[in-house]
C-alpha positions, -999 to 999 in steps of 0.1 A, spaced: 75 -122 187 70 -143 156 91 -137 118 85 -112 93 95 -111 64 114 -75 58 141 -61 34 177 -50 39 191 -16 29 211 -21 -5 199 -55 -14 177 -73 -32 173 -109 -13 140 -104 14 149 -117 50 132 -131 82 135 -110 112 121 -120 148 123 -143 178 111 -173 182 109 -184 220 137 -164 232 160 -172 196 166 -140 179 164 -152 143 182 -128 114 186 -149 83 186 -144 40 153 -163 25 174 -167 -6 149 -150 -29 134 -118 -40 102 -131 -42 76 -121 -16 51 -157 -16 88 -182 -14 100 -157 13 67 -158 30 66 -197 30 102 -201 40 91 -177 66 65 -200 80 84 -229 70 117 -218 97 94 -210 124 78 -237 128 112 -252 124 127 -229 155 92 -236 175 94 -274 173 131 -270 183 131 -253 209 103 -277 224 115 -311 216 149 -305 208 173 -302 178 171 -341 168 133 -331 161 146 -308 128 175 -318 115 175 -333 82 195 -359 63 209 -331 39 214 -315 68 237 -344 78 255 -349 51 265 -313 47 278 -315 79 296 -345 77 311 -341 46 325 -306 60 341 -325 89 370 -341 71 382 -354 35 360 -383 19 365 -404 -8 351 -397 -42 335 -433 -35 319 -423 -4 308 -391 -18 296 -412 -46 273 -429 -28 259 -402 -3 248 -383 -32 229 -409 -44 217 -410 -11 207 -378 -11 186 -378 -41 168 -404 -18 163 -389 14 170 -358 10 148 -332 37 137 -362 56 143 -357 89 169 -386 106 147 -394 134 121 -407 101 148 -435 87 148 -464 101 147 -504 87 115 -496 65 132 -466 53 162 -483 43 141 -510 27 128 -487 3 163 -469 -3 176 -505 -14 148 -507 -39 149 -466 -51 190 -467 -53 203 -501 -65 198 -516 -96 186 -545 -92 168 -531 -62 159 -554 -27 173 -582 -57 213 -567 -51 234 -588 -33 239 -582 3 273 -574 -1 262 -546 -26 233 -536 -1 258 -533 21 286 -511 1 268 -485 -14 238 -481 6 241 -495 43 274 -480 53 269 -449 42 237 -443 52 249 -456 86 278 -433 91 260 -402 87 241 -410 112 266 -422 135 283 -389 130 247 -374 135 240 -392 171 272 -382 182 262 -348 181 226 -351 197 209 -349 162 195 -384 161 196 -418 180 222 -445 174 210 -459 143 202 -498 143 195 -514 109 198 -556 102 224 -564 81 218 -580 47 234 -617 44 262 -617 23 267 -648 7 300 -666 13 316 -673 -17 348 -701 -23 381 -687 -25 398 -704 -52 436 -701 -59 456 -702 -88 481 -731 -88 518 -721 -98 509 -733 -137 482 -719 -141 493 -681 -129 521 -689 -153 491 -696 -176 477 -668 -172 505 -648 -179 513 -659 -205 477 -658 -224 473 -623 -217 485 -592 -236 522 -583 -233 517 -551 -222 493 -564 -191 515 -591 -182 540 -570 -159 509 -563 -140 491 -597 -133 528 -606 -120 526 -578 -100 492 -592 -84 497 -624 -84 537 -622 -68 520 -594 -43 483 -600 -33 475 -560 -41 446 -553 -48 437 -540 -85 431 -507 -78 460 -500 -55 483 -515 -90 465 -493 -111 474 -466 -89 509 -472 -82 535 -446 -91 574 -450 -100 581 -425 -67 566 -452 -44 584 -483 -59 624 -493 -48 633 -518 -65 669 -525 -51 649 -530 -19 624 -546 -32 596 -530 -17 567 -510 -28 538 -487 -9 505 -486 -24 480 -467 -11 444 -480 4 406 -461 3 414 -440 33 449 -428 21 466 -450 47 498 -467 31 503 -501 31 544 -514 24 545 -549 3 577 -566 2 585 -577 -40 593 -607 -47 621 -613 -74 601 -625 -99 584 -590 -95 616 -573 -96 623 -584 -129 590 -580 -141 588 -544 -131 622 -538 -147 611 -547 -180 592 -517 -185 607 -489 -200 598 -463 -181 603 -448 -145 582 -419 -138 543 -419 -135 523 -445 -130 540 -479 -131 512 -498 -154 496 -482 -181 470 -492 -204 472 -498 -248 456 -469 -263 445 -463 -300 474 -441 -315 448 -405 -327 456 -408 -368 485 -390 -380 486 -389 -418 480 -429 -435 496 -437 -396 471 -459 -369 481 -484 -342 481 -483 -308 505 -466 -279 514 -472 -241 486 -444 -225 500 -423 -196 477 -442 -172 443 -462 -165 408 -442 -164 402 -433 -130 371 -444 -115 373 -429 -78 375 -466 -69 337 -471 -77 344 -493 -107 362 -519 -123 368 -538 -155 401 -519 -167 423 -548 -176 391 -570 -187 399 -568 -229 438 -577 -222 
């Protein structure tokens, strides 16, 4: 028995009634209009019938995928960041259609500067992504393990800052940044774990400090005493710890500038807060 498309008593949505090699199929088209209920129609059976011969890995979609795997647990606004641009991409293809070509072309549609990004770039907002949804999709029969090269990231010199020229540093910068580049410097965080940092994770009798990483796993960082007393000079102890100059709004003949509750949030897909200071 194939679908038809029929009508339910006290509603105005149309729906597909039928079965489809054994699969009794009662679903919503999600319109009211006969020729998009009558192509969705045709459009799910041959979705059921190619199912049911060569299995559900032969239907499901990337959308599909996503949907699913952002409904399995909490991501990161980063993460989700990316997928959706992903999504824009790939959207109904089918996972078993995206392979190294595929990517290829998702490099050049996505990125900015296209296959030109760095690999490191290729890799972060395109490449992992794309690869864990269908990880997550191979687990569960949809698709095969994926297999994808990985672009070469160019190794870069890590250069460190001698004890003068930190103290350089720190001293060319804006007061009201300085308690922070000690904070980095005297603990190795990284910026966006200082940015985020709140007065209810920080002890300072004990020294210590928890900041928090991308997948909300706490990280403890002992404080040196130099970052003690650099923490101490700020006046105040609720909120965020480091917070950025602001223009004061105009009050009257008043202007200036004031200490802002706290730094623009980016999700953690952006930098350059600090970059004026």
């Amino acid at each position: 028995m194939s679908l038809k498309v029929v009508t339910r008593k006290g509603g105005a949505a149309l729906y597909i009634r039928g079965t489809v090699r054994g699969q009794s199929v009662f679903e919503s088209t999600g319109t009211t209009d006969a020729e998009q209920a009558e192509a969705y129609r045709a459009k799910r059976e041959a979705e059921l019938w190619t199912q049911s011969v060569y299995g559900k890995r032969a239907v499901v979609t990337f959308a599909h995928a996503v949907a699913a795997y952002l409904e399995a647990e909490d991501r990161t606004e980063t993460t989700r960041t990316h997928l959706h641009k992903l999504l824009l991409h790939f959207g109904t293809t089918r996972l078993d259609h995206i392979g190294q070509q595929e990517l290829d072309d998702a490099y050049k549609a996505i990125l900015t500067k296209g296959a030109h990004a760095s690999g490191a770039t290729k890799i972060r907002a395109v490449l992992t992504p794309l690869r864990a949804v269908l990880e997550f999709a191979a687990i569960r029969g949809w698709c095969s393990k994926p297999a994808f090269a990985r672009p070469k990231v160019r190794q870069v010199r890590m250069q460190f800052l001698r004890p003068a020229e930190a103290t350089a540093l720190v001293e060319a910068a804006a007061p009201h940044i300085q308690p922070l580049l000690v904070f980095l410097i005297g603990t190795g965080a990284r910026m966006s774990e200082a940015l985020e940092l709140d007065w209810k994770d920080v002890d300072l009798r004990g020294m210590r400090a928890v900041v928090w990483q991308k997948q909300d796993d706490e990280r403890h960082i002992d404080l040196p005493p130099i970052v003690v007393q650099a923490l101490e000079s700020l006046e105040w102890r609720a909120g965020r710890v480091f917070r950025p100059l602001r223009s004061r709004k105009p009050r009257g003949a008043l202007r200036g500038k004031e200490i802002g509750e706290a730094y623009h949030d980016t999700g953690r897909t952006g930098g350059g807060q600090i970059k004026t200071a």
